[in-house]
C-alpha positions as CSV (number, residue, x, y, z in Angstrom):
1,X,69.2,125.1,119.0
2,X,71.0,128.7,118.3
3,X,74.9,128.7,118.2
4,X,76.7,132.2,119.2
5,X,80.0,131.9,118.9
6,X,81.8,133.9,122.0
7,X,84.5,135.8,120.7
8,X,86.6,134.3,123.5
9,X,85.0,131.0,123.9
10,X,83.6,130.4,120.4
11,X,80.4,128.7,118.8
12,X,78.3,128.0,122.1
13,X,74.0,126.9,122.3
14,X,72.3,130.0,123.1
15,X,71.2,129.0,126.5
16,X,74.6,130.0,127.9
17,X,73.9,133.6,126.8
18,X,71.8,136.5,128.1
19,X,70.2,139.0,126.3
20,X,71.2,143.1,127.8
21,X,69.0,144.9,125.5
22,X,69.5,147.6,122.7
23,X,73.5,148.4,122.1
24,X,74.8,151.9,121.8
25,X,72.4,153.8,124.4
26,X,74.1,156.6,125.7
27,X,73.6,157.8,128.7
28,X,72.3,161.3,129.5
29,X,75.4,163.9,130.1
30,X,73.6,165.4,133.1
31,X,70.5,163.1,134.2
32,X,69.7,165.5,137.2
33,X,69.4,168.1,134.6
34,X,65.8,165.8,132.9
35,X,62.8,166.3,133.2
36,X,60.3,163.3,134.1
37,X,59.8,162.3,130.7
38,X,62.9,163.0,129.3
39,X,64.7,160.6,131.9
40,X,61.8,158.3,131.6
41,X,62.4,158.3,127.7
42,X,66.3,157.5,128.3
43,X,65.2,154.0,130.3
44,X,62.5,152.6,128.7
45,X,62.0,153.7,124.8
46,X,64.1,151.3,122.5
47,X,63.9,150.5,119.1
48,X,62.0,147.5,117.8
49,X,62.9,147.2,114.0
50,X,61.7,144.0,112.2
51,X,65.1,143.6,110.3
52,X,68.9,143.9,111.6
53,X,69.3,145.5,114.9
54,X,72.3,145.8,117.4
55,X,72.4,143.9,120.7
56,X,74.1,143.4,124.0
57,X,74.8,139.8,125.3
58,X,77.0,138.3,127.9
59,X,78.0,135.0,127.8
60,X,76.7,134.0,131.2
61,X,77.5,130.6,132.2
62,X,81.1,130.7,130.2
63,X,83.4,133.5,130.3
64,X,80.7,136.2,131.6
65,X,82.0,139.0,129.0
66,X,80.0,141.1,127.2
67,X,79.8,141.7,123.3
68,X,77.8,143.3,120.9
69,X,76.2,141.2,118.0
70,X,73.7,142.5,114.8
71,X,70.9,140.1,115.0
72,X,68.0,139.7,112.4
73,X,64.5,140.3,114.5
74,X,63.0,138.4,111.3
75,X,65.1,135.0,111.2
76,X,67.3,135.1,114.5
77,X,70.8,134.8,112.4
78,X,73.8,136.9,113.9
79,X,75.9,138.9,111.3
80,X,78.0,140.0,113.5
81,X,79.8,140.1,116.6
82,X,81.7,143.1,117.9
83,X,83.7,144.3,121.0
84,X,81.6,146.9,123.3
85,X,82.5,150.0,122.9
86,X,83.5,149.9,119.1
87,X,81.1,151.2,116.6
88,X,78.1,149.3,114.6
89,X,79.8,147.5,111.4
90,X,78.0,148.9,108.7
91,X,76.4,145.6,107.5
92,X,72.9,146.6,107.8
93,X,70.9,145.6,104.7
C-alpha cells in the first residue's frame, strides 16, 4: 500500500486517488489553426522518462481536488506535491 498525502486531507492509501496524466501541458493558443498531426501531437504524445516526472491526480473519493505531485517512474516515491497551476519545484535529480 502507497500513501499520498492530500494536501487538504493528508496521508491517504493510493486507491482514493486517480491518476490525470502528464502535468504542465499547455494547450494550443489557436487549435483550429493545427494541422492533423500537430493537434494530434497536442493529445496523445507525453513524455515517458524512467526517473522523476510531474503528474496530475485528484483525490477521488475524498476531497475531489486536484494537485500536482513529482513521482519517481523507477520506485513509485512522491517528492513532491504542489498546487496546479504553480510551477515544477526544481527537485529533479
Amino acid at each position: 500500500m502507497h500513501l499520498i498525502a492530500c494536501p487538504w486531507c493528508g496521508p491517504r492509501d493510493e486507491a482514493e486517488f486517480s491518476y490525470g496524466g502528464e502535468a504542465h501541458i499547455l494547450r494550443p493558443e489557436q487549435p483550429d489553426a493545427l494541422d492533423d498531426a500537430a493537434f494530434a501531437n497536442y493529445l496523445f504524445m507525453r513524455g515517458n522518462p524512467k526517473g522523476v516526472h510531474a503528474e496530475r491526480w485528484v483525490h477521488t473519493v475524498g476531497c475531489r481536488r486536484w494537485f500536482n505531485a513529482l513521482r519517481s517512474t523507477v520506485t513509485h516515491e512522491i517528492t513532491a506535491i504542489y498546487p496546479m497551476g504553480t510551477p515544477r519545484p526544481d527537485r529533479a535529480p
